[in-house]
C-alpha positions in Angstrom: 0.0 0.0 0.0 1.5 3.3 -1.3 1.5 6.4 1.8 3.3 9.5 1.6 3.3 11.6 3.9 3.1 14.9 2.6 2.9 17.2 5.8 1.1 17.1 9.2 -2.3 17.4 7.6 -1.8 16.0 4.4 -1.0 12.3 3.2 -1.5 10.5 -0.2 -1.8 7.0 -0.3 -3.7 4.7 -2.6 -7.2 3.7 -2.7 -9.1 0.7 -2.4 -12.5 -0.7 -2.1 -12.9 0.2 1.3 -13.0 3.9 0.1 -15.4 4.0 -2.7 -18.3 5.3 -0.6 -16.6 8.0 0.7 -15.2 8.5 -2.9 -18.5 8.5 -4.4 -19.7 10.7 -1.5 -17.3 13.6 -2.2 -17.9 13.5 -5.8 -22.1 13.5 -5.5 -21.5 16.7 -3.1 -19.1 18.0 -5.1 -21.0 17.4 -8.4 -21.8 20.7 -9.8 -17.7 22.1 -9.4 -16.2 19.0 -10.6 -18.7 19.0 -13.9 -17.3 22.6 -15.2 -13.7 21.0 -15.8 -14.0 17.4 -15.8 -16.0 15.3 -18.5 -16.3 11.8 -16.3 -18.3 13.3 -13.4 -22.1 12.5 -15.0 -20.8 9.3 -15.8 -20.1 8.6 -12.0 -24.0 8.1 -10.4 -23.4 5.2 -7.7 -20.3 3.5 -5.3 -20.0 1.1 -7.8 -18.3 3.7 -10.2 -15.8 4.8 -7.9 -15.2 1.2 -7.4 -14.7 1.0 -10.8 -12.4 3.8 -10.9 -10.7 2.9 -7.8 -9.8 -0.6 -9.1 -8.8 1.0 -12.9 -6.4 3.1 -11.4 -5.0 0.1 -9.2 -4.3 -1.8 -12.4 -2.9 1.0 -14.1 -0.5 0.6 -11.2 0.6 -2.4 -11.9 1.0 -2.1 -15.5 3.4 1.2 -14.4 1.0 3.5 -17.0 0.3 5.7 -14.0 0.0 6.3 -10.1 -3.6 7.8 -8.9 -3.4 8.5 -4.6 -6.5 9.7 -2.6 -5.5 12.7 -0.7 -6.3 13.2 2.7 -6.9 16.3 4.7 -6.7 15.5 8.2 -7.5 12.1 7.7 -10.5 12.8 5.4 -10.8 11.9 1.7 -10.5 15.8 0.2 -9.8 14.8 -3.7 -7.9 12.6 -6.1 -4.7 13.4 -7.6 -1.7 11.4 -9.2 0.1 10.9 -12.5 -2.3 10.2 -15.5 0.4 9.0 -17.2 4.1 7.9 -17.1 6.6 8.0 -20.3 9.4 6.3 -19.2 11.4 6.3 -21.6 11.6 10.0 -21.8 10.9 10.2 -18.0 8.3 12.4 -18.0 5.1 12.1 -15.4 2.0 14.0 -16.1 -0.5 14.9 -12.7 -4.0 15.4 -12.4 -6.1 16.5 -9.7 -9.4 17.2 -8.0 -10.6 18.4 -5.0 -14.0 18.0 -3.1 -16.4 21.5 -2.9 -15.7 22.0 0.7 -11.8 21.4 0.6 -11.0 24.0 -1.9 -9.2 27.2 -1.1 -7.7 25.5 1.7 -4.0 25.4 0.2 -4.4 21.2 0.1 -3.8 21.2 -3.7 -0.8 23.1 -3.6 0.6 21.1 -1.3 -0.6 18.2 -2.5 0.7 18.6 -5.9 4.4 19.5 -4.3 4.3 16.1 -2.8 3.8 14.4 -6.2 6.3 16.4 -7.9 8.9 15.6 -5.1 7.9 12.0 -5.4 8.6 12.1 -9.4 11.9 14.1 -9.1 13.4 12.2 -6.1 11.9 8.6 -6.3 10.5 7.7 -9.5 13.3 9.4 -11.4 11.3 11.6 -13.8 13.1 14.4 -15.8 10.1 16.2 -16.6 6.8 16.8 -14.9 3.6 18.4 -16.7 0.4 19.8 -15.8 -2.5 20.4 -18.5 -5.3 22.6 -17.7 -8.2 24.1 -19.3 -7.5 27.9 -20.0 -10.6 29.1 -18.4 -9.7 27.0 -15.5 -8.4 29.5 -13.1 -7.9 27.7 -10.0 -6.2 24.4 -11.4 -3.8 26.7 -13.4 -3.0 28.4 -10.2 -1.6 25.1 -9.1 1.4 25.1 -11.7 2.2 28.7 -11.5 2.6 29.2 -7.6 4.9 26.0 -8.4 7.2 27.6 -10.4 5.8 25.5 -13.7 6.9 27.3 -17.0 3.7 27.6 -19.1 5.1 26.2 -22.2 2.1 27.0 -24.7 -1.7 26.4 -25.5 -3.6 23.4 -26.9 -6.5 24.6 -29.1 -9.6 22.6 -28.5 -7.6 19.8 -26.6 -10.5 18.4 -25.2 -14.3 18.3 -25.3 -16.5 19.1 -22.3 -20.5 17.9 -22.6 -21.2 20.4 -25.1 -17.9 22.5 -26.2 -14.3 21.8 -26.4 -12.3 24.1 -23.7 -8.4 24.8 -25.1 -5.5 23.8 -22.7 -2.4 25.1 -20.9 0.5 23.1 -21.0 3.0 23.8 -17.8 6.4 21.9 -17.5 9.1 21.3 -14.6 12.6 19.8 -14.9 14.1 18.0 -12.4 17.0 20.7 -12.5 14.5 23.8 -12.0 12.8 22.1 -9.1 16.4 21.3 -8.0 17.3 24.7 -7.8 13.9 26.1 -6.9 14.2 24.4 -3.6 17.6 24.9 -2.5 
């Protein structure tokens, strides 16, 4: 069972069945946030889909295609976040994240996110880290940019949303850069 500890009130560690009731739980309260950025949120309507997603990102675990961690605030399930996807043979980790309604503005994803990128620099190896968010989305491109992320360019129409396609912003971080940044 992956933990890491990423402070005093935060910790990521892997889920399992046991959590997909409080997974689905945040997501049904969270519903109407979650559904301006993220296209699988109608598709989630009972525990069994969060078991469903818990045990997909499990395998994609195994397989090394990616890493997806529950976070906990204060021993609480506040969001998701992980790598999406690992290219290893050009060791470079892409995250994505989401936090419950009621845990936002709280700092968590910041922190959160530093704790992933540590864990690609200093663990997994990675060169390269990169975060993709849709331009309009203020508060996950805040993320990357209190980070020190470099915003590398734009993706026209990179992905479709319900009923539009949203552009993104593509932000990248060397292992050297975060090096330096935290010396």
């Amino acid at each position: 069972m992956f933990i890491y500890e990423v402070d005093e009130e935060i910790t990521l560690k892997f889920l399992d069945s046991n959590n997909a009731e409080s997974l689905f739980q945040l997501t049904d309260t969270s519903r109407d946030s979650l559904r301006e950025w993220l296209a699988w949120v109608d598709n989630t309507t009972t525990v069994a889909d969060s078991k469903e997603f818990i045990n997909s990102t499990l395998k994609n675990y195994d397989e090394k295609k990616g890493m997806t961690t529950g976070i906990f605030y204060k021993g609480a399930l506040a969001g998701v976040a992980g790598f999406n996807n690992f290219n290893w043979r050009n060791r470079i980790a892409s995250i994505g994240y989401w936090l419950g309604a009621n845990y936002q503005g709280l700092g968590i994803m910041t922190r959160a996110t530093s704790g992933l990128i540590d864990y690609a620099f200093h663990t997994l190896e990675m060169n390269r880290v990169e975060i993709r968010a849709a331009y309009e989305n203020k508060q996950s491109r805040a993320i990357p940019e209190r980070l020190g992320f470099v915003k590398e360019g734009q993706i026209r129409q990179a992905e479709w949303l319900y009923d539009h396609y949203v552009d993104h912003v593509i932000y990248g971080m060397l292992s050297s850069e975060w090096e330096s940044r935290n010396l």
